[in-house]
C-alpha positions in Angstrom: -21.3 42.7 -21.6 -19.9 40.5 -23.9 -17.9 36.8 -23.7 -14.6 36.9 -25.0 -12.3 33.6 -25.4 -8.9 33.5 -24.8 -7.9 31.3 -27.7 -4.5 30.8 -29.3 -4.7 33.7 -31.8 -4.9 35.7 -28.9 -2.1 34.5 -26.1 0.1 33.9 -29.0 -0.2 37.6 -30.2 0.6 38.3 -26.2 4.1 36.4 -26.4 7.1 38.0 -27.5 9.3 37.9 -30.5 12.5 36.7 -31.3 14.7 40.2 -32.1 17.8 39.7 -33.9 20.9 40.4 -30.5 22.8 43.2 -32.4 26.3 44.4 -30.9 24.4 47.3 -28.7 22.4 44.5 -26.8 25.9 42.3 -26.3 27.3 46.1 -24.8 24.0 47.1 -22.6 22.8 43.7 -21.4 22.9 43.3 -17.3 22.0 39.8 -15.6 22.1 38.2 -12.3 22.7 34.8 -13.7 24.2 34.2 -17.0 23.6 29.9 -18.0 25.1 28.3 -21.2 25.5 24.3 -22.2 28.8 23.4 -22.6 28.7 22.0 -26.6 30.9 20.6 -29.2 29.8 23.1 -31.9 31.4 26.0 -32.1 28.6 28.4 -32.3 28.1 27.3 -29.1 30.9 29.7 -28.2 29.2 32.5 -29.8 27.1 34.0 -27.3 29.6 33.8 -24.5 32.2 35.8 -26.7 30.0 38.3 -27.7 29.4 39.0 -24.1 33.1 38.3 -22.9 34.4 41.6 -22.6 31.4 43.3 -20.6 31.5 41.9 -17.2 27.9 42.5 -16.6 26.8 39.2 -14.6 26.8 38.1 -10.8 26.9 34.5 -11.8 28.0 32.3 -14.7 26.8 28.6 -14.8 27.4 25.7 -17.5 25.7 22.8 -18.0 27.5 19.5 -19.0 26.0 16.8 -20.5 25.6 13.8 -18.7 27.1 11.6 -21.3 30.0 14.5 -21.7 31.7 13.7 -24.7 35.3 14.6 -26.5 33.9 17.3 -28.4 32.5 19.2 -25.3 35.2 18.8 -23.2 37.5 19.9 -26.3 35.6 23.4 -26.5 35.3 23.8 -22.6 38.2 25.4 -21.6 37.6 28.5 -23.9 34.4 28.5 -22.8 35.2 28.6 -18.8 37.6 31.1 -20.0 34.9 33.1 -21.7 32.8 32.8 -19.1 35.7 34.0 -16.3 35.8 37.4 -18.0 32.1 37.6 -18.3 31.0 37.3 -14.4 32.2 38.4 -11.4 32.4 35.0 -9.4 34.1 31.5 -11.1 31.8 30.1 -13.8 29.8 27.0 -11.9 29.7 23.3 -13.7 26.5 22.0 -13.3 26.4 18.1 -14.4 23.3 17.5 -16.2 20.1 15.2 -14.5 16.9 14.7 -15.5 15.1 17.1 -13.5 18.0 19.7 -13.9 18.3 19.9 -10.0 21.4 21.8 -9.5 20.0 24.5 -12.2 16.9 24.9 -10.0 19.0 25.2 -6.7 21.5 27.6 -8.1 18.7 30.4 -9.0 17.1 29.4 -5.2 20.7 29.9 -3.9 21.1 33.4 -5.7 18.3 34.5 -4.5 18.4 34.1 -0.7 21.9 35.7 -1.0 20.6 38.4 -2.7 17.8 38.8 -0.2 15.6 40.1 -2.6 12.0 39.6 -3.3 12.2 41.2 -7.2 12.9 39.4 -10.1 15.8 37.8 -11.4 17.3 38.3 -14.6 18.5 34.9 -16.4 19.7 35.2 -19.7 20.2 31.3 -21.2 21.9 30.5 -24.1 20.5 27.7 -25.6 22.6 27.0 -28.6 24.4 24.1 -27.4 21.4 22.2 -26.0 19.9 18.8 -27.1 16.4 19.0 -28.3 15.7 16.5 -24.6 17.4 19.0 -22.9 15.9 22.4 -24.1 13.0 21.0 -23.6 14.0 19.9 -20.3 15.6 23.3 -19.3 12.7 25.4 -20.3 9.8 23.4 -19.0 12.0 23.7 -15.3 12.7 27.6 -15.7 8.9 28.2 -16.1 8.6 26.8 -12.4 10.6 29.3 -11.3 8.9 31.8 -10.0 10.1 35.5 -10.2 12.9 35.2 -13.1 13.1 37.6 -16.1 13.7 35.2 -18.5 15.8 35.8 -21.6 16.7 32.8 -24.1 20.0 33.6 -26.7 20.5 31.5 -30.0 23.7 31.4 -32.1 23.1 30.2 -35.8 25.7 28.8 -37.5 27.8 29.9 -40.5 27.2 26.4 -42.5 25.1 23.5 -41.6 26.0 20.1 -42.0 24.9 18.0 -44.7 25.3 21.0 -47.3 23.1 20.8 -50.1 25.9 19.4 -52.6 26.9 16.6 -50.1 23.1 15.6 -49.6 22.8 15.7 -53.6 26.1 13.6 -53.9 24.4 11.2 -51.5 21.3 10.7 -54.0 17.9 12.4 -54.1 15.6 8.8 -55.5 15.1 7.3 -51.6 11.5 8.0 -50.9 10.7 4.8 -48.4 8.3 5.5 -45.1 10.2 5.6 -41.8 10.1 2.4 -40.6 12.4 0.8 -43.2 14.1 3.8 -43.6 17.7 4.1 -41.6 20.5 7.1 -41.6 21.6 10.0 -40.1 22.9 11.4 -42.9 26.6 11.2 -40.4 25.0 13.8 -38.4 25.2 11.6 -35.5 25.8 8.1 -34.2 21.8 6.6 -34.1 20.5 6.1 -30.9 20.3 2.3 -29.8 18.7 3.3 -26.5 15.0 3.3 -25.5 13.0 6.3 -25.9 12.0 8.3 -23.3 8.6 10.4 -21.8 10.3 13.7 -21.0 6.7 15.2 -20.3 3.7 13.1 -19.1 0.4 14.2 -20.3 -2.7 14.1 -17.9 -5.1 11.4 -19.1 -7.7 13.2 -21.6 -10.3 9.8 -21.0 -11.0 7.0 -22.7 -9.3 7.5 -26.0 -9.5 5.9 -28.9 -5.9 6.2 -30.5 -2.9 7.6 -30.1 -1.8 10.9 -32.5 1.9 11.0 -33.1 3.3 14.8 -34.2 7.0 14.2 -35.5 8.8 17.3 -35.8 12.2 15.4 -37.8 15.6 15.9 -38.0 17.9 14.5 -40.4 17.5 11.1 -38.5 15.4 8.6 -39.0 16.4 6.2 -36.4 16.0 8.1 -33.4 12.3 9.3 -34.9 11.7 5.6 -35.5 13.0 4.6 -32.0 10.6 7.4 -30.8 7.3 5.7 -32.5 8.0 2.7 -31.3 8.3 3.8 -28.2 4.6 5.6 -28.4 3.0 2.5 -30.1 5.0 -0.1 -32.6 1.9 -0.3 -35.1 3.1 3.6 -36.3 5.9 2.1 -37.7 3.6 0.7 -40.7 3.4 2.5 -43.7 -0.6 3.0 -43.4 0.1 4.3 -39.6 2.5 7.1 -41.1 -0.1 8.7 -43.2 -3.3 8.5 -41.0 -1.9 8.2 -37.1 1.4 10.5 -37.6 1.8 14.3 -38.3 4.9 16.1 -39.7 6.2 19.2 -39.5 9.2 19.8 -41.2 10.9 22.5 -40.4 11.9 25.4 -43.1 14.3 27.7 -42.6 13.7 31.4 -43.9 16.5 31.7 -45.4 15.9 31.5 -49.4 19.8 30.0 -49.4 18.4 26.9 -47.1 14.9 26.4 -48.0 16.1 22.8 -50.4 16.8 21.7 -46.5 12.7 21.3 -45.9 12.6 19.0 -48.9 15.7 17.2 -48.2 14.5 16.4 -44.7 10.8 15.4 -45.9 12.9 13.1 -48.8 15.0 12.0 -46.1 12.2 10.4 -43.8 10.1 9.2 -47.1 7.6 11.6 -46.6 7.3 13.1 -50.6 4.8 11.2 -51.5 2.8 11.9 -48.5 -0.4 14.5 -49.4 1.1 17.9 -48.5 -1.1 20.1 -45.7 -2.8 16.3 -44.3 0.0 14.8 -42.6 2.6 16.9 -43.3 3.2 20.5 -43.5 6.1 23.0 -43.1 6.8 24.9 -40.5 9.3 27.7 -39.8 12.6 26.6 -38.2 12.9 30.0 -36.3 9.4 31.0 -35.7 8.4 29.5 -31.9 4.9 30.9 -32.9 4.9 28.8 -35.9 5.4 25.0 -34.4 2.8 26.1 -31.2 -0.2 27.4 -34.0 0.6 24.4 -35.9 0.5 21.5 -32.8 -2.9 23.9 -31.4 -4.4 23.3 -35.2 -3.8 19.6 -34.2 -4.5 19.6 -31.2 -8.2 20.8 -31.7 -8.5 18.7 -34.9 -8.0 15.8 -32.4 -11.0 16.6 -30.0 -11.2 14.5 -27.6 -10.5 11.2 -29.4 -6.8 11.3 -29.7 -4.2 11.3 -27.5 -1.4 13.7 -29.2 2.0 12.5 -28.5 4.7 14.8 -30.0 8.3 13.6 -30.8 10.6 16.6 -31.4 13.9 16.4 -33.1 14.1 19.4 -35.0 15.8 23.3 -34.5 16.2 25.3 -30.8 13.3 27.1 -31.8 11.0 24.7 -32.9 11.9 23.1 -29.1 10.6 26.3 -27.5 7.4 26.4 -28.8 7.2 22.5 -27.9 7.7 23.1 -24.4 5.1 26.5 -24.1 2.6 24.5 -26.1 2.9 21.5 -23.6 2.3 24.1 -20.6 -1.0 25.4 -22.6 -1.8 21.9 -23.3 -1.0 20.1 -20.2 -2.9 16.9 -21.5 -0.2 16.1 -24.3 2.9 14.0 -23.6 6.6 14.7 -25.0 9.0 11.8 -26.0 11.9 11.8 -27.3 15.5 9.4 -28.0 18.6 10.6 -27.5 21.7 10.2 -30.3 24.3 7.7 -28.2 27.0 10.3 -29.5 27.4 13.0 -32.4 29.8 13.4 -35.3 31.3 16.8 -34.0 33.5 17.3 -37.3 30.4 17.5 -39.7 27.6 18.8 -37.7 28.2 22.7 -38.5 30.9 25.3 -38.9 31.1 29.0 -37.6 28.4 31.6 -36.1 26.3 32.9 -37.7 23.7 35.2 -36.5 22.6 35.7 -33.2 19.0 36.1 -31.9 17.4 36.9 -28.3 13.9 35.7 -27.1 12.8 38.2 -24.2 10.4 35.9 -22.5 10.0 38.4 -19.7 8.5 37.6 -16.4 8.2 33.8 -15.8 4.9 34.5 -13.6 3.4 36.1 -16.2 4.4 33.9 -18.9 2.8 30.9 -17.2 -0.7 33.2 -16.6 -0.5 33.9 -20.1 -0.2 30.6 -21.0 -2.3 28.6 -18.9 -5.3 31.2 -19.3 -6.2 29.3 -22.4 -9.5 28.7 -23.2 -10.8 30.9 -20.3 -13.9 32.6 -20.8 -14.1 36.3 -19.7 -16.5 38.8 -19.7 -15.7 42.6 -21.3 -17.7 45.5 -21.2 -19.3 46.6 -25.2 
């Protein structure tokens, strides 16, 4: 006999990966629930018109924000539209709480009409969620018991600021985050507190608190984000030896400058590359969870890691199955008051699918970490 580990390496290798949603999945895919966020981006659009003309769902739900703005309610008639030619039943508005009640009552609902004890199959497109609120969502689906889970992303065509607008704007700032201000008109900063969307279980007596920042092109809302976790990060010493980076990359050879614009952006240049900050894939989930486990270990148990994240869909993902491996960390984040809708991005671009498969097994495979079992030789 011999003692095998289940570390990271290995449940991550177990999880599935994002496939590129070509036209023939849009034609074959068949779902019991179809849910979408009602967004002011136009790519938030994408999914639902690929799907449009196929009819293949009992039930279509939305999600509205909250704090609905102009832009979403200027979008949401096409989608409800959409979403009428996609399902067999009216599309249902769900208004957006913390806990995402009316999501988790709609699935309990469809299934006690349904009568049936077998899975359900929940495709979620997650393109026009807030970071807060994909995290949100996910974390609650997981809960679920007996859902085949699918999540749908829409890229877009052109992402705002392009790279001649950010060089137009100056490349010389290089100041830490907290003197550092801007959105780079992304959105309108938020002058709310931050928020715990995830509690960590107490690890002990610790001796300090890790930050992990996972940035987007805001400063404000990842300085109102340390504060929140403990003012004294906002120093300059505190961003180099209490706070980790990732900044996200995209793969996309045309978009890569975005990595070093964003790291220019919070200051972070003259920072020592692979310490405190590193890159990490904006469309690789796998990426951001082996990067916060590399952490995560590094930090023993003398740290309490605290991760703030701001950055892509994807990124968000592997946030929230990290934080259901590792149920000790917390999540915090601050949400924008409002964003500028006319230069955030423009168009769809491609599409991409995340078969997450059986919820149940999902959260066996990822609480199972660290369990020791025995094999045979």
């Amino acid at each position: 006999m011999k003692v095998f580990v289940r570390e990271m390496t290995y449940i991550i290798g177990n999880l599935s990966n994002l496939i590129g949603a070509e036209a023939e999945w849009f034609e074959t895919v068949r779902g019991d629930l179809f849910l979408t966020v009602s967004g002011f981006e136009e790519r938030s659009l994408g999914v639902a018109r690929s799907l449009s003309e196929q009819s293949n769902f009992k039930e279509c739900a939305y999600i509205v924000y909250a704090n609905d703005s102009a832009g979403n309610q200027a979008l949401r008639p096409e989608l409800v539209d959409l979403l009428g030619d996609l399902c067999r039943a009216p599309a249902r508005e769900l208004i957006e709480t913390a806990r995402l009640e009316s999501v988790r009552g709609l699935v309990a609902e469809m299934r006690q009409d349904s009568g049936s004890q077998g899975l359900l199959t929940v495709v979620v497109d997650i393109t026009g969620a807030s970071c807060s609120l994909l995290f949100r969502l996910v974390s609650m689906l997981l809960t679920i018991p007996k859902i085949d889970l699918t999540l749908v992303y829409s890229e877009a065509a052109e992402y705002f600021p392009t790279r001649s607008e950010y060089l137009a704007r100056g490349t010389s700032q290089s100041s830490y985050v907290g003197s550092a201000a801007g959105s780079l008109g992304l959105d309108v900063d938020s002058t709310e507190a931050a928020y715990a969307i995830r509690n960590g279980a107490p690890r002990g007596e610790l001796l300090r608190t890790r930050a992990v920042v996972i940035p987007g092109f805001s400063s404000v809302r990842v300085r109102t984000a340390l504060s929140y976790i403990d003012p004294a990060l906002l120093s300059a010493e505190a961003q180099r030896n209490s706070v980790n980076w990732l900044v996200g990359e995209p793969p996309s050879p045309e978009l890569k400058w975005r990595a070093e614009a964003l790291a220019r952006h919070h200051g972070l240049l003259d920072f020592p590359q692979g310490t405190c900050v590193e890159t990490v894939s904006t469309l690789d989930y796998k990426e951001v969870m082996r990067a916060l486990e590399r952490l995560y270990a590094r930090s023993a148990n003398s740290e309490e890691i605290v991760i703030a994240p701001f950055g892509s869909k994807l990124q968000t993902v592997g946030v929230a199955l990290f934080s259901r491996m590792r149920r000790d960390v917390e999540v915090v984040t601050a949400d924008a008051v409002e964003y500028n809708s006319e230069s955030y991005t423009r168009g769809v671009g491609r599409q991409w699918r995340l078969p997450l498969g059986s919820t149940g097994s999902l959260i066996s495979e990822l609480e199972s970490i660290d369990e020791i079992i025995w094999v045979d030789d």
